[in-house]
N, C-alpha and C positions, 0 to 999 in steps of 0.2 A: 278880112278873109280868114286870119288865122284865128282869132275868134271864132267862129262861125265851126272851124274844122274841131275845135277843142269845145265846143259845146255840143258838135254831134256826137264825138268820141264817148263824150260823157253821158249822154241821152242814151246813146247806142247800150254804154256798158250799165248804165244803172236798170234799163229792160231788161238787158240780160239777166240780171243780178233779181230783179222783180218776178221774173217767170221762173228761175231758180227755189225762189220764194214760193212761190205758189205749188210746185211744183212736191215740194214739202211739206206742206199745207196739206196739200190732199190726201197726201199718204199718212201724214198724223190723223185727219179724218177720218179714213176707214180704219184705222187700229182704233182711233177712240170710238169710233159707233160701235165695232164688234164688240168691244172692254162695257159698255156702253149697255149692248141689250144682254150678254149677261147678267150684267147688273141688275137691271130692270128685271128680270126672271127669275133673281134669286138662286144664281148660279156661282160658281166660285170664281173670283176672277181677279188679280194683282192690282189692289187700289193704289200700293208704289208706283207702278208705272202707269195706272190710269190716271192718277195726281199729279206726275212727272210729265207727263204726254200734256195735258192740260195745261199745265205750266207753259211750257214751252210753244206751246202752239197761241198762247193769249199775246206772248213775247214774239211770235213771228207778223201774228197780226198786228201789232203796234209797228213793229219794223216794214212792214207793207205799207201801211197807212205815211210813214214816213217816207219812205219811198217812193211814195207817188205823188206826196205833196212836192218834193224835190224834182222829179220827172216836170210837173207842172208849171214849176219856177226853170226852171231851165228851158223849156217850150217855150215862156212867155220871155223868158232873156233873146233867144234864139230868134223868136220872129220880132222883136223891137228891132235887132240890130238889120234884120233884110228890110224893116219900111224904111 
């Protein structure tokens, strides 16, 4: 049973931490679209921080994709131990 309570905890807080994620994502999203169709326009627009924005948003998506493979393994820990 205490298993069970430290694999919710974990589950619980790594969602938390996942929608955090996402949450970040998005708003990287719409600064890179705007930075984005500048660009595309031929408008003037900060490639530092369009380069930087990009950067970090390729590294949030690898931290997601890690984080839900973890989510996944802990689900499939979680219901082994209730059969």
């Amino acid at each position: 049973m205490r298993r069970i309570d430290e694999l919710t905890a974990e589950i619980n807080e790594s969602t938390l931490e996942l929608q955090r994620i996402k949450d970040q994502m998005s708003r990287q999203f719409k600064e890179i679209w705007k930075l984005q169709c500048k660009k595309d326009m031929g408008h003037d627009y900060d490639n530092d921080r369009y380069e930087s924005l990009m950067y970090n948003h390729k590294l949030l998506q690898m931290k997601r994709r890690q984080l839900i493979t973890h989510i996944n393994y802990l689900n499939k820990e979680f219901f082994e131990i209730l059969v």
